[in-house]
C-alpha positions as CSV (number, residue, x, y, z in Angstrom):
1,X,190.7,61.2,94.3
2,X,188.0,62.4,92.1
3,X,184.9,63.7,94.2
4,X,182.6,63.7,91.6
5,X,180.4,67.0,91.0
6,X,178.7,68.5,93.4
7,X,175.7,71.3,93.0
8,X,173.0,72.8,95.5
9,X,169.7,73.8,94.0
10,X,168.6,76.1,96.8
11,X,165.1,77.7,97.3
12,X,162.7,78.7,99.9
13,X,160.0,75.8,98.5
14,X,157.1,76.6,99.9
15,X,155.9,74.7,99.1
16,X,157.5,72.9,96.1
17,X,156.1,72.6,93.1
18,X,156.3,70.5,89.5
19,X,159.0,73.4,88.3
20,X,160.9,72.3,91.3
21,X,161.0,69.6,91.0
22,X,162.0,69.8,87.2
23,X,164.9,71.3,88.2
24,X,165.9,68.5,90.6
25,X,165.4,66.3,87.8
26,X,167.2,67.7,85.2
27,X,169.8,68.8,88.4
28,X,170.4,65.3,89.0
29,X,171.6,64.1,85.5
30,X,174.2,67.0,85.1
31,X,175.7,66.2,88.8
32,X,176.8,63.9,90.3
33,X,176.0,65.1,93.6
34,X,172.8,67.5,93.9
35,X,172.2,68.9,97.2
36,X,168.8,70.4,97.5
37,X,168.8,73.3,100.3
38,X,165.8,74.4,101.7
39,X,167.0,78.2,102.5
40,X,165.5,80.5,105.3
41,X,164.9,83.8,103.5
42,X,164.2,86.4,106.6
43,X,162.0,88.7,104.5
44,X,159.4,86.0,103.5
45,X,157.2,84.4,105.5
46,X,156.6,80.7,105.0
47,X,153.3,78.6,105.0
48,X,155.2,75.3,106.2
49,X,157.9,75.4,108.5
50,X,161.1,73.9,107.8
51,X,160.7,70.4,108.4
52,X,157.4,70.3,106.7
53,X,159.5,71.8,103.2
54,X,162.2,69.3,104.0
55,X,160.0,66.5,104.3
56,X,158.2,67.2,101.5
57,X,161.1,67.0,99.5
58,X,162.6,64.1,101.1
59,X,159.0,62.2,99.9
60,X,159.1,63.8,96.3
61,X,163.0,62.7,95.8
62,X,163.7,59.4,97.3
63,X,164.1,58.0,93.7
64,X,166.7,60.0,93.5
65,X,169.9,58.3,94.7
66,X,172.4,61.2,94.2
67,X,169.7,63.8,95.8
68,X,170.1,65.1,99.4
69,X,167.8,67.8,101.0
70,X,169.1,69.6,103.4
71,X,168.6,73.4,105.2
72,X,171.1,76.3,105.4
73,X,170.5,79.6,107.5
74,X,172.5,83.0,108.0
75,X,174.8,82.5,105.7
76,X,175.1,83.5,101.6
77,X,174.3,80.7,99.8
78,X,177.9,80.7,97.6
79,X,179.3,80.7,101.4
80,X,177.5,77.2,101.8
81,X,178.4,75.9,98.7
82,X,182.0,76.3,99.7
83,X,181.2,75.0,103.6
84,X,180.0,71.9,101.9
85,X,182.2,71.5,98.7
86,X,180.0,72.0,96.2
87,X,181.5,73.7,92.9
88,X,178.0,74.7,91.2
89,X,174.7,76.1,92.2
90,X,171.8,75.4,90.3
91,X,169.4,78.0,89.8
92,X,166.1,78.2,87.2
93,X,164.8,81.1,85.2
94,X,161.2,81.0,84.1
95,X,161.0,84.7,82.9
96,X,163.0,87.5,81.7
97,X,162.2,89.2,85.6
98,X,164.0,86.0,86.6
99,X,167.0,86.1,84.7
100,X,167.5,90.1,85.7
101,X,167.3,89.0,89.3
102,X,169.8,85.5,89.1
103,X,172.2,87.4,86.7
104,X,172.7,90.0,89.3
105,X,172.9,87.1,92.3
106,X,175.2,85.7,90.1
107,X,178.1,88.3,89.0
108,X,177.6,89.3,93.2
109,X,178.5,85.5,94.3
110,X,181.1,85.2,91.8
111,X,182.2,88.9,93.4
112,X,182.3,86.9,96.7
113,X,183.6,83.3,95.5
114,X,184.8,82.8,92.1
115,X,185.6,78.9,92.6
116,X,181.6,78.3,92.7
117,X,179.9,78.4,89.1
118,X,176.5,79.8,88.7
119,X,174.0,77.5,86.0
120,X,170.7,78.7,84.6
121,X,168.1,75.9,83.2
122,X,165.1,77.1,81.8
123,X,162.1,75.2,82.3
124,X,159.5,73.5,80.0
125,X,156.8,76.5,78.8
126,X,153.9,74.5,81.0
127,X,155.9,75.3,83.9
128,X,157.1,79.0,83.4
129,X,154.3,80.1,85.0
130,X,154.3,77.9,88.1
131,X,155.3,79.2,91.4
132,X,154.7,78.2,95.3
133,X,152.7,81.7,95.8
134,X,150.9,80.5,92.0
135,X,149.6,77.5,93.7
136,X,148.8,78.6,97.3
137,X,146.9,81.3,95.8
138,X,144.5,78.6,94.4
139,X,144.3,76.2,97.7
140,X,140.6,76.9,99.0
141,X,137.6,77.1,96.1
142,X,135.7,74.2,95.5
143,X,137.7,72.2,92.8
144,X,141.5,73.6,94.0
145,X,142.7,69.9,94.6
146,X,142.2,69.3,90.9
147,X,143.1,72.6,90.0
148,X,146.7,72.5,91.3
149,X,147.1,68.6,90.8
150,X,149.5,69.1,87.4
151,X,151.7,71.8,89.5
152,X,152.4,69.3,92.4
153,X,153.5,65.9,93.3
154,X,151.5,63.8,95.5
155,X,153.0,64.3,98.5
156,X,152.2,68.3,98.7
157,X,149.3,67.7,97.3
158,X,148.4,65.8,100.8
159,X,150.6,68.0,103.0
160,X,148.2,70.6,101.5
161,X,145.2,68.7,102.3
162,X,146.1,68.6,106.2
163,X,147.0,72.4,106.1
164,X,143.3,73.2,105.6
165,X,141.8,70.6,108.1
C-alpha cells in the first residue's frame, strides 16, 4: 500500500509569518502529507507559548486539507521524522547565511538518518527579508499594525493585537 508522501516543515514560528507560510504553501503541493511542527528550541526564548504558535497555525492552514500542525520536543528533528514516517523535511533558505547553516543541518541528519531527504525552497525576493524577530521588532510605534500587515496573515496579526493589551 502506497502511503503517499510525507514531509515536516519544522520551525520555532514565533510567531509565523508570510514566508512561513509560503513554505506551507508551496510544501503542500510537492507532498502529499505536510506535517508542520512547531519545535521547542531550548536556546531561544519564545514570545507565544506553544499552543498560542500551534493555534496560530491551525487558523492560518485550515484550507489546507493535507496540512497538520503539530509539536515535537527533545528529540532531533530527523529522529521525528522517522517516529512519524515522514521521508522528507522541508526547510527554506532566504540567504546565503541560511543555506551555510541548513547545508550543515543537513549532511549532520543525513549522518544520523540517511532514509530522510533534506529539501531547500527559496522564497519569493519580497519575503527574503522577513523573519518572526523582523516583525516583532516592529510591533509597538504608532502605525506597526500597518506596517507588518504584508508579513502576516490575519490571525497573527490579532494574536499580536492581544499580546500588547
Amino acid at each position: 500500500m502506497d502511503r503517499g508522501t510525507k514531509c515536516i516543515y519544522a520551525g520555532g514560528f514565533d510567531p509565523p509569518t508570510a514566508g512561513h507560510l509560503f513554505m506551507i504553501e508551496k510544501g503542500s503541493t510537492l507532498f502529499d502529507r505536510l506535517i508542520v511542527a512547531v519545535g521547542l528550541n531550548p536556546e531561544k526564548s519564545y514570545t507565544f507559548s506553544t499552543s498560542e504558535r500551534i493555534e496560530m497555525l491551525h487558523k492560518c492552514t485550515e484550507g489546507y486539507k493535507n496540512v497538520t500542525v503539530e509539536h515535537f520536543e527533545d528529540q532531533y528533528l530527523v529522529d521525528y521524522a522517522e517516529s512519524i514516517g515522514a521521508d522528507y523535511i522541508l526547510r527554506g533558505i532566504r540567504s546565503h547565511q541560511d543555506y551555510e547553516f541548513e547545508r550543515a543541518m543537513r549532511n549532520i541528519n543525513e549522518d544520523l538518518n540517511p532514509g530522510v531527504t533534506t529539501v531547500f525552497l527559496l522564497p519569493p525576493r519580497e519575503l527574503c527579508d522577513v523573519s518572526s524577530s523582523f516583525v516583532k521588532g516592529m510591533v509597538g510605534p504608532e502605525g506597526w499594525r500597518k506596517a507588518i500587515r504584508p508579513y502576516v496573515a490575519q490571525p497573527v496579526l490579532e494574536k499580536m493585537e492581544q499580546m500588547l493589551k
